[in-house]
VMD Tcl script that builds the backbone (N, CA, C; Angstrom):
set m [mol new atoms 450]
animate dup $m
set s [atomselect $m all]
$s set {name element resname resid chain x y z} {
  {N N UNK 1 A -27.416 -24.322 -4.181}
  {CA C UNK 1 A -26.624 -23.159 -4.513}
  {C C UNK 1 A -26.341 -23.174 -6.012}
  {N N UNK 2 A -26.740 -22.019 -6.454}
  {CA C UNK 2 A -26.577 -21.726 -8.290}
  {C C UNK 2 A -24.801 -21.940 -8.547}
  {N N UNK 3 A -24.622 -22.861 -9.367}
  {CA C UNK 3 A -23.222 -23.089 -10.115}
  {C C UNK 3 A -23.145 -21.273 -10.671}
  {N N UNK 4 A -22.108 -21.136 -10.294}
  {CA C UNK 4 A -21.374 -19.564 -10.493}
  {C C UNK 4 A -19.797 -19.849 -11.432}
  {N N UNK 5 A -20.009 -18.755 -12.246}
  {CA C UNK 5 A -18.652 -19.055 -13.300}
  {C C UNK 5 A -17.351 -18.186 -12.300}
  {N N UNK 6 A -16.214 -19.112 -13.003}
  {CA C UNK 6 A -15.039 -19.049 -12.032}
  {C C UNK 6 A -15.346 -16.845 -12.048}
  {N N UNK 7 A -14.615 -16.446 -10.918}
  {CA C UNK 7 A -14.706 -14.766 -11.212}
  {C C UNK 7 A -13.066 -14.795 -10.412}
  {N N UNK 8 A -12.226 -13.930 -11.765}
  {CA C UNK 8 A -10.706 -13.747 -11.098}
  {C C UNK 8 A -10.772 -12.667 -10.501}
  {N N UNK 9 A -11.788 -11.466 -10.367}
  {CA C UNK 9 A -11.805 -10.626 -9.777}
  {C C UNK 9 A -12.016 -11.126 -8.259}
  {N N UNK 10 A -12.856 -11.925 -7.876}
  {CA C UNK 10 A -13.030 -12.066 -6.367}
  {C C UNK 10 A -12.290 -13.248 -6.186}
  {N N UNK 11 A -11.296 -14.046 -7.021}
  {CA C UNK 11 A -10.621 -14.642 -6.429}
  {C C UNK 11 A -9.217 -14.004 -6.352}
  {N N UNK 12 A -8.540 -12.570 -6.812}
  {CA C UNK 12 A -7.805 -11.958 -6.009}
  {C C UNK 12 A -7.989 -11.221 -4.677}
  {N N UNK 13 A -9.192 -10.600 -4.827}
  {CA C UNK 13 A -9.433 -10.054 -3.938}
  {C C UNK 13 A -9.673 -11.051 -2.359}
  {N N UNK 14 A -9.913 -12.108 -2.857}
  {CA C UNK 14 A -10.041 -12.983 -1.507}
  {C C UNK 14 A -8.160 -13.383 -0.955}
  {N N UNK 15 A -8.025 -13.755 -2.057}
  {CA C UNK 15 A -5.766 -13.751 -1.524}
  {C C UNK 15 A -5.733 -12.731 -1.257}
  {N N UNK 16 A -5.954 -11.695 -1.950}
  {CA C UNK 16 A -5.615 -10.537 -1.296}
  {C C UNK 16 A -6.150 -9.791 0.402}
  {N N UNK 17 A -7.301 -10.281 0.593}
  {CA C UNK 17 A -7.374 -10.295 2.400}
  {C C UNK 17 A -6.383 -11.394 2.712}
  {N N UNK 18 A -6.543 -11.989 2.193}
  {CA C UNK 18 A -5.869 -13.784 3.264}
  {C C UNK 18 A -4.372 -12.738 3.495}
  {N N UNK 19 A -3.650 -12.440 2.284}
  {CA C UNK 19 A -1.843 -12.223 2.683}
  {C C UNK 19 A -2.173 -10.614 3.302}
  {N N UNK 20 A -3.133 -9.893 3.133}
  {CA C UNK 20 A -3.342 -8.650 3.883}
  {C C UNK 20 A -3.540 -9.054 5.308}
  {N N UNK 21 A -4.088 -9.845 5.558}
  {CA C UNK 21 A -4.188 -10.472 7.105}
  {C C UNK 21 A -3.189 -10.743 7.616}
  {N N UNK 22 A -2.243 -11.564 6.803}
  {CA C UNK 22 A -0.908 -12.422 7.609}
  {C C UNK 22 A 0.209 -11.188 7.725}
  {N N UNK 23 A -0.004 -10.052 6.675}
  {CA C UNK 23 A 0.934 -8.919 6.947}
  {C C UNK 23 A 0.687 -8.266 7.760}
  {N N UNK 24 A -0.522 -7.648 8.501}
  {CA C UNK 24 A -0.900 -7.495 9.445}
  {C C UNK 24 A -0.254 -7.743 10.952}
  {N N UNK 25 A -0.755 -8.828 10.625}
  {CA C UNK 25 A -0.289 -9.744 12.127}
  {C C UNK 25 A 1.294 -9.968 12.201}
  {N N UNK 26 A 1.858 -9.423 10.490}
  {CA C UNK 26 A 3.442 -9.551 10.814}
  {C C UNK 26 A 3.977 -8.051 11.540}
  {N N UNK 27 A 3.296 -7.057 10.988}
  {CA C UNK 27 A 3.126 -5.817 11.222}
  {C C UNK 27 A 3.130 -5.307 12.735}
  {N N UNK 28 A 2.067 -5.897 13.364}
  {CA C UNK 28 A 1.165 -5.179 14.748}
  {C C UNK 28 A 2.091 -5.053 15.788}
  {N N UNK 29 A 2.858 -5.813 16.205}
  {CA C UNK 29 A 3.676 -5.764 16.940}
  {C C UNK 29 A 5.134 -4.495 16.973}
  {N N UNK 30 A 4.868 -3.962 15.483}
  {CA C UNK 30 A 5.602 -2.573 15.102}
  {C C UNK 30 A 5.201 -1.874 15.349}
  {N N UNK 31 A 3.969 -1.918 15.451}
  {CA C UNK 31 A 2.776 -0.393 15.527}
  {C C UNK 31 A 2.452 0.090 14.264}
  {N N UNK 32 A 2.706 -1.089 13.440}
  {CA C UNK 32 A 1.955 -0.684 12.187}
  {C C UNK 32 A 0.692 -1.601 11.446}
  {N N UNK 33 A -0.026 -0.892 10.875}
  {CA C UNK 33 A -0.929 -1.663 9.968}
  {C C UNK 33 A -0.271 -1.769 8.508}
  {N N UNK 34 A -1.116 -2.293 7.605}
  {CA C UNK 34 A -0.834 -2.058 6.388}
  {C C UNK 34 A -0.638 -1.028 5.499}
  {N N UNK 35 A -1.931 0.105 5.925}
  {CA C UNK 35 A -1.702 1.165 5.348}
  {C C UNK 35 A -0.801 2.251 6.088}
  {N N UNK 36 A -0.488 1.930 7.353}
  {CA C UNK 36 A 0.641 2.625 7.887}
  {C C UNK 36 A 1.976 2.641 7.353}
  {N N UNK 37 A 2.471 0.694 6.862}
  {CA C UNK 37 A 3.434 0.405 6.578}
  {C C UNK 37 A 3.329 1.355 5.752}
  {N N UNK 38 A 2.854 1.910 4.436}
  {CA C UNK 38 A 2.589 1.922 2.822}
  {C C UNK 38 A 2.746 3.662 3.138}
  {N N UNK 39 A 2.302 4.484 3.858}
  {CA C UNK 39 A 2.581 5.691 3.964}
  {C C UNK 39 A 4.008 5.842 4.692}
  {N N UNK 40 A 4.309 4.902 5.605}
  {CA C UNK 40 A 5.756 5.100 5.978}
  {C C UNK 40 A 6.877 4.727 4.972}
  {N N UNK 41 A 6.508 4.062 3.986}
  {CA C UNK 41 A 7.310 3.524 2.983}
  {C C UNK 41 A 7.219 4.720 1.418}
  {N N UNK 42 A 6.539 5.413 1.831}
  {CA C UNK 42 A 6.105 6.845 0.834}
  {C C UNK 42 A 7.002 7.699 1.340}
  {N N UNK 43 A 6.608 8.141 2.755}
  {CA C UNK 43 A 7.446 9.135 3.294}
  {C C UNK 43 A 9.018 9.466 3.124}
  {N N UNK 44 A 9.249 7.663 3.300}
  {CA C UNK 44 A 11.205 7.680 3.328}
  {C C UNK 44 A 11.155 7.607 2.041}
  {N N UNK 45 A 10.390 7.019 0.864}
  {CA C UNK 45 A 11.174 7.186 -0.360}
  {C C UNK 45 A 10.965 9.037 -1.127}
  {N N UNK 46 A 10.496 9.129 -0.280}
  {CA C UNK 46 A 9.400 10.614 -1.262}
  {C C UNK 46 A 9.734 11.606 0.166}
  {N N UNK 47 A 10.955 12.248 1.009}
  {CA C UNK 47 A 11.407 12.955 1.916}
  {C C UNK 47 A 10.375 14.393 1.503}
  {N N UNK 48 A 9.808 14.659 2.143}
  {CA C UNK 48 A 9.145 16.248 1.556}
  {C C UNK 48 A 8.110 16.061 1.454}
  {N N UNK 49 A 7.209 15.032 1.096}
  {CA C UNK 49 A 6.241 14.590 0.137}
  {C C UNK 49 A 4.628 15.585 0.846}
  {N N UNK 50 A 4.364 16.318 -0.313}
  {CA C UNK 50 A 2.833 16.475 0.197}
  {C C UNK 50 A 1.424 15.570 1.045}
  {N N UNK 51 A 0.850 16.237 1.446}
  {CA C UNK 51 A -0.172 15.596 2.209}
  {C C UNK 51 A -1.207 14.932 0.701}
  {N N UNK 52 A -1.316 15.861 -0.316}
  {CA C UNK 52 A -2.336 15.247 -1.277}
  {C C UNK 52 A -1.256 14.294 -2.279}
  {N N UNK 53 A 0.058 14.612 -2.370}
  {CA C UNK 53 A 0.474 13.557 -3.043}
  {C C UNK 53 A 0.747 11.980 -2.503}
  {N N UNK 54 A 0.673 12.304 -0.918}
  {CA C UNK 54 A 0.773 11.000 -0.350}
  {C C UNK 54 A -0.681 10.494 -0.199}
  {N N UNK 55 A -1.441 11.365 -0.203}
  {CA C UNK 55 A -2.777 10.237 -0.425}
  {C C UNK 55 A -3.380 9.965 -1.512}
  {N N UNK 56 A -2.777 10.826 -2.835}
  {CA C UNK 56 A -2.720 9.968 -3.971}
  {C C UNK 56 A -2.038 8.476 -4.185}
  {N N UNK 57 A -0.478 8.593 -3.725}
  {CA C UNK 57 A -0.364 7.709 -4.094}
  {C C UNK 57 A -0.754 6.397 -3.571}
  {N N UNK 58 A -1.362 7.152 -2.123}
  {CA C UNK 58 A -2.235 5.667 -1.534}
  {C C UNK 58 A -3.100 5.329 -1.336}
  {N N UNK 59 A -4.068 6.024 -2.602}
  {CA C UNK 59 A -4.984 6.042 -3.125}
  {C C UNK 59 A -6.284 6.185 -1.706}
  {N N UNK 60 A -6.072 6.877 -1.225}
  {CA C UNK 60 A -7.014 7.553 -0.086}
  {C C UNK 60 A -7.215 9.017 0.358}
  {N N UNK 61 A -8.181 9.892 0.997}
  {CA C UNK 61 A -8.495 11.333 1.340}
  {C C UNK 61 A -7.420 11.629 1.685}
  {N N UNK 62 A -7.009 12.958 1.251}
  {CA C UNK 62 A -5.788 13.651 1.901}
  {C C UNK 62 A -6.360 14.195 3.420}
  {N N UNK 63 A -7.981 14.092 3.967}
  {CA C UNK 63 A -8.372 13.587 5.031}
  {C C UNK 63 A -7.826 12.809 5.882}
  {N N UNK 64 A -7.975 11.542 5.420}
  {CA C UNK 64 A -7.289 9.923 5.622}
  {C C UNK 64 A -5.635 10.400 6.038}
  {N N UNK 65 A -5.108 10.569 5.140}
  {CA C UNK 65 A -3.674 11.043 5.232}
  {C C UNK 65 A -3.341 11.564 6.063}
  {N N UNK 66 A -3.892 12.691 6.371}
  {CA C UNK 66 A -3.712 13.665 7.284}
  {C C UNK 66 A -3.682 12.979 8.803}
  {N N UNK 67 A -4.424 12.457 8.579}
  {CA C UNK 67 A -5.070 11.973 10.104}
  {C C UNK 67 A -4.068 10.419 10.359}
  {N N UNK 68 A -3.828 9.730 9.498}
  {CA C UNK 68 A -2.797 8.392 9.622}
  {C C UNK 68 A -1.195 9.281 9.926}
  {N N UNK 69 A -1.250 10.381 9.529}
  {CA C UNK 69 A 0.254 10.842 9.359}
  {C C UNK 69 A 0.351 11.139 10.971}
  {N N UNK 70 A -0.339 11.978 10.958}
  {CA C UNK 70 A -0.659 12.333 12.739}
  {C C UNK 70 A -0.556 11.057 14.205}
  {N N UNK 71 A -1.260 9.917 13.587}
  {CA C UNK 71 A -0.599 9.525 14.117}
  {C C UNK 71 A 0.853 8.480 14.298}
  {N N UNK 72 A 1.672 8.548 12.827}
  {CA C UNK 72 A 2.413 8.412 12.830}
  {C C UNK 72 A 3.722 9.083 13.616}
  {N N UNK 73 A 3.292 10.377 13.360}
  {CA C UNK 73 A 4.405 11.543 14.123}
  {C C UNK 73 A 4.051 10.775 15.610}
  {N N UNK 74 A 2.820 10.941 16.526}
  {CA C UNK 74 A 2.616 10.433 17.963}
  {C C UNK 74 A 3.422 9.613 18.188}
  {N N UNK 75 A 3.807 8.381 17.199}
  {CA C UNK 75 A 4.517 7.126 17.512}
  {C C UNK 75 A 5.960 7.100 17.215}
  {N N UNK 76 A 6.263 8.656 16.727}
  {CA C UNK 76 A 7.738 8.744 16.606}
  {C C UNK 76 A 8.136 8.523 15.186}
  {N N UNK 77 A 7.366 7.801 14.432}
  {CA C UNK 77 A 7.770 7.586 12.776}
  {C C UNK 77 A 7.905 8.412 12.363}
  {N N UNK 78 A 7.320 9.562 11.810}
  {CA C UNK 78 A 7.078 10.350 11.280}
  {C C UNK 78 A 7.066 11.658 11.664}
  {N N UNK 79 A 8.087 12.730 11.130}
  {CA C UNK 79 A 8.274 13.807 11.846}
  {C C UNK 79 A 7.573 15.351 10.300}
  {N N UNK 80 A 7.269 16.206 11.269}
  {CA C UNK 80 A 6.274 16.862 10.592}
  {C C UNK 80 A 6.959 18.232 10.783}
  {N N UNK 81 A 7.557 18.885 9.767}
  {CA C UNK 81 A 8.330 20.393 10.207}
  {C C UNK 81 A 7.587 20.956 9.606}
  {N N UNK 82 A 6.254 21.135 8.962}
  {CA C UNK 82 A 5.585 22.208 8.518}
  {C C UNK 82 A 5.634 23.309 9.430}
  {N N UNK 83 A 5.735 24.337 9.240}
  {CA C UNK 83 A 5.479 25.248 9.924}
  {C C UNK 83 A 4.440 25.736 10.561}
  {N N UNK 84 A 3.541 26.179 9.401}
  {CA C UNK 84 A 2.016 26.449 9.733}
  {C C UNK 84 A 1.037 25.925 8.752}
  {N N UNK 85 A -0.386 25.626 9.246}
  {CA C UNK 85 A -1.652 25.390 8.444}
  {C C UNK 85 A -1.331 26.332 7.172}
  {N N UNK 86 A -1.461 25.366 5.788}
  {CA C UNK 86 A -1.389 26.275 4.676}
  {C C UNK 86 A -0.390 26.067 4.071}
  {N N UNK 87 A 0.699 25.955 4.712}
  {CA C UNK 87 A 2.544 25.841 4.387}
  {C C UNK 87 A 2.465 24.584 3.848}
  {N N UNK 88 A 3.886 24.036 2.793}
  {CA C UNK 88 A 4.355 23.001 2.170}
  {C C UNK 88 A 4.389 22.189 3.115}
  {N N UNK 89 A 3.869 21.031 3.460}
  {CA C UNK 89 A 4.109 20.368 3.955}
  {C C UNK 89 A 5.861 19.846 4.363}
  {N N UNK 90 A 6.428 19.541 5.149}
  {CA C UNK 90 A 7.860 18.943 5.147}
  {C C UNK 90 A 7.494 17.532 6.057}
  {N N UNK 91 A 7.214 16.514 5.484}
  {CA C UNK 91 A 7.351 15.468 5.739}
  {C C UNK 91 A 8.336 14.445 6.041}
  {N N UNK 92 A 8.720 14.199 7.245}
  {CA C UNK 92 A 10.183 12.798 6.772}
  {C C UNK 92 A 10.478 11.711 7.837}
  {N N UNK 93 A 10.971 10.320 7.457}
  {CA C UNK 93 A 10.788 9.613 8.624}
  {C C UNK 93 A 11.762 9.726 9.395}
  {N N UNK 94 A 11.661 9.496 10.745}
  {CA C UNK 94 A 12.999 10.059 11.877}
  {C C UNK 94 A 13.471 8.302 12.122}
  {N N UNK 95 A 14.509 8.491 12.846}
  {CA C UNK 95 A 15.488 7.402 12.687}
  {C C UNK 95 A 14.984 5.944 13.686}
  {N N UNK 96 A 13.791 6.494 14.656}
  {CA C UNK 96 A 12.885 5.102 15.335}
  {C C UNK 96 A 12.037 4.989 13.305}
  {N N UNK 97 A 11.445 5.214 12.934}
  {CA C UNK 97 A 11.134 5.429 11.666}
  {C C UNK 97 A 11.890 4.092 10.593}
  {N N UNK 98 A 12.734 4.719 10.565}
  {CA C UNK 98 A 13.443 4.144 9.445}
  {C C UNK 98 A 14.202 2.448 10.313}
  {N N UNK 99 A 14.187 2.666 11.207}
  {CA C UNK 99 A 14.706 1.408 12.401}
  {C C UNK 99 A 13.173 0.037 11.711}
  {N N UNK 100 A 11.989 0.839 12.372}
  {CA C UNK 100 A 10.676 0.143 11.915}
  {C C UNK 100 A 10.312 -0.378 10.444}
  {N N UNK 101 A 10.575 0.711 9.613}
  {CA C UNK 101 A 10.358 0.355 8.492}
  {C C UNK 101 A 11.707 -0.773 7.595}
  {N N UNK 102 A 12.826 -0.624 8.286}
  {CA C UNK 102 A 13.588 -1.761 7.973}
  {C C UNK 102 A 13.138 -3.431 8.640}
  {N N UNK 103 A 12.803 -3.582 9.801}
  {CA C UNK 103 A 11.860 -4.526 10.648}
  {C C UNK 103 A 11.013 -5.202 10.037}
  {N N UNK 104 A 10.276 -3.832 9.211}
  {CA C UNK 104 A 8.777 -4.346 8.573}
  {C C UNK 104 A 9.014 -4.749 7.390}
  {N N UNK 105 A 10.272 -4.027 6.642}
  {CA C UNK 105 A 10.851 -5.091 5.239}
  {C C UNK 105 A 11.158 -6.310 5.137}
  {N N UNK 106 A 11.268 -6.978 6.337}
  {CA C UNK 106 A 12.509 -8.088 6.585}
  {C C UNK 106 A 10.913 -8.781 6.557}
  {N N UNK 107 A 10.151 -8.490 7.239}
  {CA C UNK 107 A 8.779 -9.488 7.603}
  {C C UNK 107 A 7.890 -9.190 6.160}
  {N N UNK 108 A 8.069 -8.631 5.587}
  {CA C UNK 108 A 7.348 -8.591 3.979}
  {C C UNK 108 A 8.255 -9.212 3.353}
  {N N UNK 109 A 9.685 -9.317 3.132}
  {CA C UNK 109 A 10.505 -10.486 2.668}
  {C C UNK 109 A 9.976 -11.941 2.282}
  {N N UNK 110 A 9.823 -12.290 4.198}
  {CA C UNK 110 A 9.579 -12.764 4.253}
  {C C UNK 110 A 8.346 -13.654 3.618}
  {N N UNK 111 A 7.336 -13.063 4.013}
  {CA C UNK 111 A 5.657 -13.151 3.530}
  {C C UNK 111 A 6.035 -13.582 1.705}
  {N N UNK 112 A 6.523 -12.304 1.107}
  {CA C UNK 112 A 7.011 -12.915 -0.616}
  {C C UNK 112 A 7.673 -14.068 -1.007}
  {N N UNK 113 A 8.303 -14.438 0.127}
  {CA C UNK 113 A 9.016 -15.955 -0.090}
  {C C UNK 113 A 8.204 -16.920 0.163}
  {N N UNK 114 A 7.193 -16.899 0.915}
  {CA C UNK 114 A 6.397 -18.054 1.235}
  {C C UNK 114 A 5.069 -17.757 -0.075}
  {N N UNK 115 A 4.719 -16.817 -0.105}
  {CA C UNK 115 A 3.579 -16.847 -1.159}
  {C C UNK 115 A 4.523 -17.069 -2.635}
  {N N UNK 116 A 5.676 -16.773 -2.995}
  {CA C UNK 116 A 5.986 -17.338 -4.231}
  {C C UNK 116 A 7.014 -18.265 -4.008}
  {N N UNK 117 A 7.106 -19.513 -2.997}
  {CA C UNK 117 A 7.906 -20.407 -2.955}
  {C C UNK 117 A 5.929 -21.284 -3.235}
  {N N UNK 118 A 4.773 -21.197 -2.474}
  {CA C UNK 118 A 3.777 -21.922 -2.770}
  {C C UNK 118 A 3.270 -21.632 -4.522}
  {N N UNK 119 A 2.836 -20.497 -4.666}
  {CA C UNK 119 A 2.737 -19.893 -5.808}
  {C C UNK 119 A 2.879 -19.589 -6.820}
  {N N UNK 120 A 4.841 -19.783 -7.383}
  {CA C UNK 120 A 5.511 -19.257 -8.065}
  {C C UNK 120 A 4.737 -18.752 -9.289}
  {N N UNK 121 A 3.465 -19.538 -9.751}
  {CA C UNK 121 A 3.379 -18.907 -10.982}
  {C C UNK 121 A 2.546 -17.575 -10.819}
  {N N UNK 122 A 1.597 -17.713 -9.834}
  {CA C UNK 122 A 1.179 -16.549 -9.434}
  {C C UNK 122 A 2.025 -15.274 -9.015}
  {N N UNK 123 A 3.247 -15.271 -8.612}
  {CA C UNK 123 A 3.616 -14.501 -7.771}
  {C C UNK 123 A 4.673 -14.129 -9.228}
  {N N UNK 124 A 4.928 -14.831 -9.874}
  {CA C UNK 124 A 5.963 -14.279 -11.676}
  {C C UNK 124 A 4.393 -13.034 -11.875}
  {N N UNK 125 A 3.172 -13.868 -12.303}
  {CA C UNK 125 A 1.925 -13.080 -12.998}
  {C C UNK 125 A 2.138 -11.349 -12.179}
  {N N UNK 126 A 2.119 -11.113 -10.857}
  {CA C UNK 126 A 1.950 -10.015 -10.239}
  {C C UNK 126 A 2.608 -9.361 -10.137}
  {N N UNK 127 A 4.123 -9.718 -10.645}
  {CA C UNK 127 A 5.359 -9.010 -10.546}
  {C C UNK 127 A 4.957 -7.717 -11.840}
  {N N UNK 128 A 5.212 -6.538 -11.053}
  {CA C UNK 128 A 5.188 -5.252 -11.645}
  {C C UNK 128 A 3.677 -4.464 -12.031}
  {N N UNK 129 A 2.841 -5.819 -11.100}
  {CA C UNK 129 A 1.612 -4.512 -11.280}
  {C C UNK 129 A 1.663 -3.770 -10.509}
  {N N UNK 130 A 1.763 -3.745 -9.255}
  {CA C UNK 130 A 1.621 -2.155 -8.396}
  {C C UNK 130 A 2.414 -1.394 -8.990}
  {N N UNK 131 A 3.529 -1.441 -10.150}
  {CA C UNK 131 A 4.053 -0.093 -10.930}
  {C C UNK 131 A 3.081 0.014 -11.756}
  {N N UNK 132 A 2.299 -0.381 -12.421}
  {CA C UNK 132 A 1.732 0.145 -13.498}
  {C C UNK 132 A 0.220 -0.979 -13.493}
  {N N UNK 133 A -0.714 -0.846 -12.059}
  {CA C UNK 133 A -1.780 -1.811 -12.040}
  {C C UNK 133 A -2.900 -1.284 -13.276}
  {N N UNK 134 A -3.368 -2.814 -13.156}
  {CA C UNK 134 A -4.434 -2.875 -14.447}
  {C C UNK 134 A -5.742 -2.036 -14.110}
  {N N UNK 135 A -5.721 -0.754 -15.078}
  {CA C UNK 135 A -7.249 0.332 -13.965}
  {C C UNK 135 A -8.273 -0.304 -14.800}
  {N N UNK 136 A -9.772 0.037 -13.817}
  {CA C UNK 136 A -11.022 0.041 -14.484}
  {C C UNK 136 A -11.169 1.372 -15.837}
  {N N UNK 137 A -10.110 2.013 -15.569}
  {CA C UNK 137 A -10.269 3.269 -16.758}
  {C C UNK 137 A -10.237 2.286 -17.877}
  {N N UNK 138 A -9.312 2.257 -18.630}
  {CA C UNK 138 A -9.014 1.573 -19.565}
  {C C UNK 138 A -9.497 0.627 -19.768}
  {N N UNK 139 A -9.775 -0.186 -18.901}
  {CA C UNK 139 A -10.692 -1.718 -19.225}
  {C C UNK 139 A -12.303 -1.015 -19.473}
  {N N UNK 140 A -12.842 -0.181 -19.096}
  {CA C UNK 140 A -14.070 0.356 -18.887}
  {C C UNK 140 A -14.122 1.240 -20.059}
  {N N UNK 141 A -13.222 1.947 -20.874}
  {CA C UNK 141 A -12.882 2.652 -22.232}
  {C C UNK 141 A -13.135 1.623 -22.802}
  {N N UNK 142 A -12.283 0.805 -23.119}
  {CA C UNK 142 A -12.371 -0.303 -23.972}
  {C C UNK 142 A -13.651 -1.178 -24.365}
  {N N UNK 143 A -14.111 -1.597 -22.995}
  {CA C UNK 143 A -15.351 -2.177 -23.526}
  {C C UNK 143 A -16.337 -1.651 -23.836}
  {N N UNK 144 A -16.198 0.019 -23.637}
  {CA C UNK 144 A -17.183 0.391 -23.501}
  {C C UNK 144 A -17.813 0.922 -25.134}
  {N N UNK 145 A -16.226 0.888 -25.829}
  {CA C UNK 145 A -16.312 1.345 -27.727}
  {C C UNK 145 A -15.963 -0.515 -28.344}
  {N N UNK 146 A -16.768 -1.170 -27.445}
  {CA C UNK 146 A -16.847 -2.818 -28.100}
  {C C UNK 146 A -15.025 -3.398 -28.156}
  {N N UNK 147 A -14.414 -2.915 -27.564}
  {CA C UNK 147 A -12.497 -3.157 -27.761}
  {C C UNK 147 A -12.776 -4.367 -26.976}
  {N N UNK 148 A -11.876 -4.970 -26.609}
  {CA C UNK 148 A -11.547 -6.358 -25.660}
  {C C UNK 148 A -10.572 -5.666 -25.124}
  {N N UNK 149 A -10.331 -5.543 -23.806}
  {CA C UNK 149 A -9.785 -5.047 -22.856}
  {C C UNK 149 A -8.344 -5.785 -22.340}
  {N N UNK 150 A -8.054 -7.037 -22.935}
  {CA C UNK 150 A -7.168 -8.052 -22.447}
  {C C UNK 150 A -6.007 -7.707 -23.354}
}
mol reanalyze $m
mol bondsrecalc $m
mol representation Tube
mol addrep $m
């Protein structure tokens, strides 16, 4: 096997399945996945929220959206007062909803205490990228007019 230089790109992305897995399995028993948690955690902070702004911000088809929201409402999370096809969406979580998504905080708590009680220095490094993560835009601008991207 060819000696390969260290790559930090696929060694987040590999932690990143491993603790996507264990949230999961902290999850399932709620009736949620990951990306369920992450749209139910949109909904209650963002009451109203569009169908394309919630699958912006979770970075998936307002397709996708549409269809995860749906079955969120089935399971009681998520209640849907639009009126009609076409209309503003009125999005918001109902009170089994907000019961779950407090449940599912306590078990992501959790999960952050064990990955930065093993971790700590890793888990200081990651603090505040999902507000403002590092894009391929800018790194891909940069190198692309000879800049160093770091």
């Amino acid at each position: 096997m060819p000696d390969r230089p260290f790559s930090p790109v696929i060694a987040l992305l590999t932690l990143g399945a491993v603790w996507d897995a264990h949230l999961g399995t902290e999850l399932r028993d709620l009736g949620l996945t990951t990306r369920k948690y992450g749209l139910l955690a949109h909904v209650e902070a963002t009451p109203g929220i569009s169908f394309s702004e919630l699958a912006r911000r979770s970075q998936i088809t307002v397709q996708s959206a549409h269809t995860a929201v749906q079955t969120l409402v089935a399971d009681g999370l998520v209640a849907d007062a639009t009126k009609h096809a076409g209309a503003a969406s009125d999005l918001r979580v109902t009170a089994r909803g907000a019961e779950v998504l407090r449940a599912a905080e306590q078990r992501l708590a959790a999960l952050d205490a064990a990955l930065s009680s093993a971790t700590p220095a890793l888990a200081a490094a990651l603090e505040g990228l999902h507000e403002e993560p590092v894009g391929m835009d800018s790194a891909s601008s940069d190198s692309a007019h000879g800049q160093p991207s770091g």
